[in-house]
C-alpha positions in Angstrom: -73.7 230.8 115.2 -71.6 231.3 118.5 -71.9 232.9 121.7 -68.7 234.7 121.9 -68.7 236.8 124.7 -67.1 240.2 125.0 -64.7 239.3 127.2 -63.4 236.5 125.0 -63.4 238.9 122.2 -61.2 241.6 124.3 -58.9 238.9 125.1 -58.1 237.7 122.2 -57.7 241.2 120.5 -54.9 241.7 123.8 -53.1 238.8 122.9 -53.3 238.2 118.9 -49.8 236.6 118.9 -51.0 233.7 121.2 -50.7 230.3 119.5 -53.5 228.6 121.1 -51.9 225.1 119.6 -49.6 225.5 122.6 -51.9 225.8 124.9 -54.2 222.7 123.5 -50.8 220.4 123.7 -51.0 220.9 127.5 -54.6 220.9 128.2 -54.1 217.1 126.2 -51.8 215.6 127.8 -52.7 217.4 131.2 -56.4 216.0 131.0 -55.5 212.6 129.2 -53.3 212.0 132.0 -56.4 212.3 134.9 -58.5 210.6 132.6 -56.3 207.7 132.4 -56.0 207.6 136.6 -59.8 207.7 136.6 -60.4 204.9 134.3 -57.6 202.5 135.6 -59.8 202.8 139.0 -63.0 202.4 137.2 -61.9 199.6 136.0 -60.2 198.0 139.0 -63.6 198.9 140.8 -65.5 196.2 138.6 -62.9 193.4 138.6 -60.6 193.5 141.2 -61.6 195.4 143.8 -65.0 193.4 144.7 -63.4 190.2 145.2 -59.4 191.6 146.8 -61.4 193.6 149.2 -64.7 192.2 149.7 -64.8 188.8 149.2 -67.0 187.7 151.9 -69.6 189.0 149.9 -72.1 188.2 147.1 -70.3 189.3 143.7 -72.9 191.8 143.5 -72.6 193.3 146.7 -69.1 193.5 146.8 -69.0 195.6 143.9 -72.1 198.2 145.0 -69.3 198.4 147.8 -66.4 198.9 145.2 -69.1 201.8 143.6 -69.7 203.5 146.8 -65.8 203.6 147.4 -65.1 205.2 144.1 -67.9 207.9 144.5 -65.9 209.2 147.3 -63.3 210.8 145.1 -66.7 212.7 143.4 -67.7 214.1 146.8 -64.2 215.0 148.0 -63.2 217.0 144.6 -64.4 219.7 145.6 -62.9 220.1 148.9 -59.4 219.8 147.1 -60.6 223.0 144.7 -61.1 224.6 147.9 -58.3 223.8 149.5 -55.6 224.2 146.2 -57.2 227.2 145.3 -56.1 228.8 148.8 -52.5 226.9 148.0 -52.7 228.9 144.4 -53.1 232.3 146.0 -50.5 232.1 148.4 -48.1 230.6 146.6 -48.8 230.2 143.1 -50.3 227.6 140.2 -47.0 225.7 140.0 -47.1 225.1 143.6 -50.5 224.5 143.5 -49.9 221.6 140.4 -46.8 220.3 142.1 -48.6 219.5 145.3 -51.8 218.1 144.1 -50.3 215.9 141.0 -47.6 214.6 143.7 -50.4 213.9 145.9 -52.6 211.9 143.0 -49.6 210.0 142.6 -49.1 209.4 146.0 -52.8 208.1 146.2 -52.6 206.3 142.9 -49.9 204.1 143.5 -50.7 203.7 147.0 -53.3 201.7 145.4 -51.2 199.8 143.5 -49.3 198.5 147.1 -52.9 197.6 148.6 -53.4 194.2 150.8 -56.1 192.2 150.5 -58.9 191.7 152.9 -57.2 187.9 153.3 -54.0 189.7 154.3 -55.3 192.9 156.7 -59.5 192.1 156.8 -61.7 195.3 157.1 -58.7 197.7 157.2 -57.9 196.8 153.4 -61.5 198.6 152.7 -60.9 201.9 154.6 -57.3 202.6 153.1 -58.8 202.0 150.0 -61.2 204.6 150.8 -58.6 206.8 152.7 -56.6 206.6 148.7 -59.9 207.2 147.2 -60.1 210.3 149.0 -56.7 211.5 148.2 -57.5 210.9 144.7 -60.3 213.4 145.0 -58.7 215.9 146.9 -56.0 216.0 144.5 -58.3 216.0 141.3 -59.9 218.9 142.8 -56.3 220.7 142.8 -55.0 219.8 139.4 -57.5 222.5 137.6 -54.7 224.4 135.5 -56.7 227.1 133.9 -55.3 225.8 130.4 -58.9 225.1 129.2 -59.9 228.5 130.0 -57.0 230.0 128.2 -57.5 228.1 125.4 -60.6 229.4 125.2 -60.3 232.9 125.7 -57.2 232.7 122.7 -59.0 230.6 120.3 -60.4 232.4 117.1 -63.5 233.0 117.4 -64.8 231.3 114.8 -63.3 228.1 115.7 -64.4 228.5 119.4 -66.2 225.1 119.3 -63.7 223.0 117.9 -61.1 224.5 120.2 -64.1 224.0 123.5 -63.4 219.8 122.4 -59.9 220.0 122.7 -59.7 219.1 126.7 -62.3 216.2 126.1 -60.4 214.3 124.2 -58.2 213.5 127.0 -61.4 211.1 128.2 -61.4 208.5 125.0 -57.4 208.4 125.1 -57.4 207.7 128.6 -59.9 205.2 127.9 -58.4 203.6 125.2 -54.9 203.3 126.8 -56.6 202.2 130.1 -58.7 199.3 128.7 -55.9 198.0 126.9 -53.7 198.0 129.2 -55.9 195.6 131.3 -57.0 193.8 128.7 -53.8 192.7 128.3 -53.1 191.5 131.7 -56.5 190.2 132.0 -56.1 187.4 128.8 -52.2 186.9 129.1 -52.2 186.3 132.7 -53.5 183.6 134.9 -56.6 184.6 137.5 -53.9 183.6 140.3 -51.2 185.8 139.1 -53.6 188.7 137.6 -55.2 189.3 141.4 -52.0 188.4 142.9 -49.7 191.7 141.1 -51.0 192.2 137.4 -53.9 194.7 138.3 -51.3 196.3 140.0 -49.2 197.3 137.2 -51.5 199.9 135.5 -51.6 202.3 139.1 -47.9 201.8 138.4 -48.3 203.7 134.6 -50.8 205.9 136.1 -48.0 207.1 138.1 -45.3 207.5 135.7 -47.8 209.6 133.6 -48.1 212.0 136.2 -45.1 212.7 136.6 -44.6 213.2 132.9 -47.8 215.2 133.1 -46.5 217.2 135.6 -43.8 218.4 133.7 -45.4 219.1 130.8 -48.2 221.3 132.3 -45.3 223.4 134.7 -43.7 224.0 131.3 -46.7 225.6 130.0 -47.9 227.6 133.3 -44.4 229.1 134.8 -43.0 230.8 131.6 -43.6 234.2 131.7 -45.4 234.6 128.7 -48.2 232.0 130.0 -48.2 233.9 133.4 -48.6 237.3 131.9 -51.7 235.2 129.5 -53.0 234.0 132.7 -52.7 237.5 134.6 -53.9 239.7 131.3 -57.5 237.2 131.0 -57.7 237.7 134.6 -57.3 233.9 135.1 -56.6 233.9 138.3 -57.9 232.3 141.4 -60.6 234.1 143.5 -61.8 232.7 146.7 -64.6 229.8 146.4 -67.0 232.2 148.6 -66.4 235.1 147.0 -67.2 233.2 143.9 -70.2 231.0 144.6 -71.9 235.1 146.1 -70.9 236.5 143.0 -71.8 233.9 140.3 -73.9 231.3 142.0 -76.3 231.5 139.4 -73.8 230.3 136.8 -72.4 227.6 139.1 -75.3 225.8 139.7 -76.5 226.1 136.2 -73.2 225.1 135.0 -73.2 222.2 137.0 -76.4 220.9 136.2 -76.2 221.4 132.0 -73.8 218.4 131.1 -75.3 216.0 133.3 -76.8 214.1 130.7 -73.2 214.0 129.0 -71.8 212.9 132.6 -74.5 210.6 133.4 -74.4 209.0 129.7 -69.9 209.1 130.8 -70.8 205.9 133.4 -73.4 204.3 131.3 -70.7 203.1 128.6 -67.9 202.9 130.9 -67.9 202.1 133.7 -71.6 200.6 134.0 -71.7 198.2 131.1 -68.2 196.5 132.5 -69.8 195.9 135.9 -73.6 194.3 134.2 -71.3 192.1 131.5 -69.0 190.7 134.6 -71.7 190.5 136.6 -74.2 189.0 134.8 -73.0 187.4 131.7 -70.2 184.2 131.5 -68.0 186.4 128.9 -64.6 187.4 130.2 -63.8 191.0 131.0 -61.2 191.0 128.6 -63.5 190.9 125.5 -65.5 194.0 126.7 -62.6 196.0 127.6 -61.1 195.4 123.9 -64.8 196.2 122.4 -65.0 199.5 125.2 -61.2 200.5 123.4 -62.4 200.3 120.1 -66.2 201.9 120.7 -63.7 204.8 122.5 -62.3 205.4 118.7 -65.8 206.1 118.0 -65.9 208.9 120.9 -62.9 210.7 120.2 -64.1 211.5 116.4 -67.2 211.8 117.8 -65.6 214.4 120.0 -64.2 216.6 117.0 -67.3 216.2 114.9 -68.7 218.1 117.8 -66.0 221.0 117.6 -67.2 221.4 114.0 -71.2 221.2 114.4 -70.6 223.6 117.0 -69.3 226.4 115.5 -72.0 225.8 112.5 -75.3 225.6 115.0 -74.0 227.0 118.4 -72.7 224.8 121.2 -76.3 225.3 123.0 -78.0 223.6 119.9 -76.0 221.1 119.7 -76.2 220.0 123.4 -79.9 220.6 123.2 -80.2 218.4 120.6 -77.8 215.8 121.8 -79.9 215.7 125.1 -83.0 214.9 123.3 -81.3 212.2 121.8 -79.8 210.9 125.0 -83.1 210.5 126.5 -84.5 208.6 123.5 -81.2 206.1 123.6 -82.0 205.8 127.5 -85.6 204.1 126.4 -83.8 201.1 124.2 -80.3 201.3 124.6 -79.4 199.4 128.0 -81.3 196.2 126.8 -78.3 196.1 124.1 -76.4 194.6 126.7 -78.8 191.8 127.2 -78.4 190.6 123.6 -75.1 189.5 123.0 -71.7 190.5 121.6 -73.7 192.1 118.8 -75.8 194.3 121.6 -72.6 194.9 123.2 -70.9 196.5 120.4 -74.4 198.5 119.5 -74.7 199.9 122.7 -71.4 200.8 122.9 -70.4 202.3 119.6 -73.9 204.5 119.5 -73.3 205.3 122.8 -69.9 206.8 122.5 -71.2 208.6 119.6 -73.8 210.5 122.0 -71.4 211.0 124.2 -68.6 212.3 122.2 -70.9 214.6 120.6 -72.4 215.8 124.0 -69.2 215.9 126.0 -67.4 217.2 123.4 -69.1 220.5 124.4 -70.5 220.2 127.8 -67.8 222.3 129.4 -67.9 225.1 127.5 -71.1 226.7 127.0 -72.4 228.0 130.8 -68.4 228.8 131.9 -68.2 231.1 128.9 -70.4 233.0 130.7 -68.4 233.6 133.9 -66.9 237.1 134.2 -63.1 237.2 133.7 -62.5 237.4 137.5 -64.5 234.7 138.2 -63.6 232.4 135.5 -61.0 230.6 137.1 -62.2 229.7 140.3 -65.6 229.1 138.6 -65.4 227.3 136.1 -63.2 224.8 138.2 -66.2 224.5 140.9 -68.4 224.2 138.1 -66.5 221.1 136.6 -66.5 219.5 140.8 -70.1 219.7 141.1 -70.9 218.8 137.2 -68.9 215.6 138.0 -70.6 214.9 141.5 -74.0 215.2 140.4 -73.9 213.5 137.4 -71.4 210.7 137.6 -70.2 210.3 141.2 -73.2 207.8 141.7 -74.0 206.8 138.0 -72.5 203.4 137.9 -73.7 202.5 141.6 -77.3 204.1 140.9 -77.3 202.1 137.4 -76.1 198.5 139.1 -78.7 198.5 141.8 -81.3 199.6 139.4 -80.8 197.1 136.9 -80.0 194.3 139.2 -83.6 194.6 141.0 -86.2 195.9 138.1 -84.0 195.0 134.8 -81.9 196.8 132.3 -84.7 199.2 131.0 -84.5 200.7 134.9 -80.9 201.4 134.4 -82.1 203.8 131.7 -84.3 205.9 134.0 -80.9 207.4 135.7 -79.6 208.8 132.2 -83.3 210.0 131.2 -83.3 211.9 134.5 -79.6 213.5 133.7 -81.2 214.4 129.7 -84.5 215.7 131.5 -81.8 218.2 133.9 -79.8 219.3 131.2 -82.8 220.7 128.9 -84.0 222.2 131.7 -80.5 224.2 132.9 -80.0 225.1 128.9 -83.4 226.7 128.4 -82.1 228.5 131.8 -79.0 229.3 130.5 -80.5 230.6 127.2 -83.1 232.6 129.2 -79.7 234.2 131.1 -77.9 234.6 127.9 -80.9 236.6 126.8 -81.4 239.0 129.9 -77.7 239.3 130.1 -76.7 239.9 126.8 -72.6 239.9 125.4 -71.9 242.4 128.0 -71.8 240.2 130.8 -68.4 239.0 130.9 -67.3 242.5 130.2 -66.2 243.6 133.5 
């Protein structure tokens, strides 16, 4: 069973020549591009930036520092939708992409050209922050409206599997990211890996954007796409106007895929920081077992498209937040137990998250009205993203440093516990509001 709404269903009777296989190609390599930006910071948050910009510090404090740098660019994302979104009505969504991707690759590989604390002292910590920012902002203005289109033309019995299509962009990412250090990381001495390897992957995240770029203004300025995007009435609204009109589904929206989000940082991001931290095994080793448990994600991620559109994306996420919260009871101890723990945790836990994430976007933004649904469903993603993984990896690092690894659990129960209780929400919504309430 699916929730099709009727505006999806109107849509896609307007525009039955549409081959949404086009549009998936650039919500891929649109989102598998951010993705990759967002993990080669992640990762550089754990093992380079703690001791290049804070090195006066205990390793552990140094990198709660490093974490409360990279939350900025959570914080700030939605300040970029605001802004962009003004760009996009004055001047257009290629403007709008051209700007903000130039301006994530600006920040990116500003990065890449950072001096150390030995070289500049406290100023190498704010223009990190400053680039942090401008990561945000731009993230903020890089919402295309492809994942919307897609689907709005998907058939409607394959709306799931199509709803998975812009997640995979988070394993690949992950997968090219990881490697990509790993490699530097074991082929490289400490010396020359802190003095210009880490450097080298904000360099790739660079070129990607720009062939990112290109690909997604291919997609978004031909006419057909323009007249898709103007027919699904895709097109931006003002975030006031928005937030009075659909507030409901915003904050709903934001709050349903936070155990997904939450669970995002707990085998990313989290587990990197607790194994360099507080093991004697090289980062390298986890970032190669991190690649492979990705692999695990991404068919985890298109299972989900297919149990979706057997049990509903609701049941599914419903049932994948119960599970969540009973991995949150065990699960973090994995880490404490050796390679073999590693791998556990890891492997299950990108199975939970590829078949929660898989479909955390999709089921409240369905619901938006068709003037609404671009503006909305891209404030929907910000605030999704800030609540539920901004702090994850900081909130899981202190938590687990001071009362143990079953603590660190107690963040991604709370994320389950919020998610159950914005579906039954939802569900209660979907109820009063019936098909009709996208139909105007």
């Amino acid at each position: 069973m699916t929730e099709a709404t009727q505006a999806e269903r109107d849509t896609r009777d307007d525009h039955h020549d549409v081959n949404p296989g086009d549009i998936a190609v650039g919500v891929v390599i649109g989102r598998t591009s951010e993705f990759f930006d967002f993990f080669v910071y992640a990762i550089a948050s754990v093992i380079v930036f703690p001791k290049l910009v804070f090195p006066n510090t205990d390793p552990l404090t140094a990198t709660a520092y490093s974490f409360a740098i990279f939350a900025l660019a959570f914080l700030t994302r939605p300040l970029g939708t605001i802004l962009f979104m003004a760009v996009d009505r004055r001047y257009g969504r290629s403007a709008k992409l051209t700007v903000a991707l130039l301006l994530l690759g600006t920040s990116t590989v500003a990065i890449a050209f950072l001096p150390g604390y030995a070289t500049i002292g406290a100023a190498s910590a704010w223009l990190l922050a400053l680039a942090r920012i401008g990561q945000g902002i731009a993230w903020g203005g890089t919402w295309d409206g492809l994942p919307s289109l897609l689907s709005l033309n998907a058939p409607e019995h394959r709306r799931g599997l199509y709803a998975m299509v812009p997640q995979l962009g988070a394993p690949i990412g992950l997968i090219v990211a990881s490697t990509l250090f790993a490699f530097f990381v074991v082929n490289l001495s400490a010396e020359d890996f802190f003095g210009w390897g880490w450097r080298y992957p904000f360099f790739v995240a660079f070129a990607i954007n720009v062939v990112a770029l290109f690909a997604r203004l291919r997609l978004v300025v031909t006419p057909e796409f323009a007249r898709l995007f103007e027919n699904g009435e895709l097109q931006p609204t003002r975030v006031r106007e928005t937030i009075k009109a659909e507030g409901g589904l915003v904050v709903v929206g934001a709050f349903a895929p936070l155990a997904s989000f939450a669970l995002f940082h707990m085998v990313t991001v989290f587990p990197l920081s607790w194994v360099f931290l507080f093991t004697k095994e090289g980062p390298g080793r986890f970032l190669m077992i991190e690649a492979g448990s990705a692999v695990f994600g991404l068919l985890a991620i298109v299972a989900s498209g297919l149990i979706a559109d057997r049990i509903g994306r609701r049941s599914l996420l419903f049932s994948t937040a119960i599970a969540i919260a009973a991995f949150s009871g065990f699960a973090p101890q994995l880490l404490d137990a050796g390679t073999a723990g590693e791998i556990a945790f890891m492997v299950l836990g990108f199975i939970l998250l590829g078949l929660s994430f898989g479909q955390s976007s999709g089921v409240v933004a369905s619901r938006f009205s068709r003037r609404y649904r671009y503006t909305g469903s891209a404030i929907t993603s910000d605030l999704a993203w800030m609540f539920g993984a901004g702090f994850a990896p900081l909130a899981a690092l202190l938590l687990s440093a001071n009362f143990g690894l079953i603590s660190a659990g107690a963040y991604l129960l709370s994320g389950a516990i919020c998610t159950l209780v914005a579906l039954w929400i939802a569900g209660q919504a979907i109820d009063r509001w019936g098909d009709n309430r996208a139909a105007d």
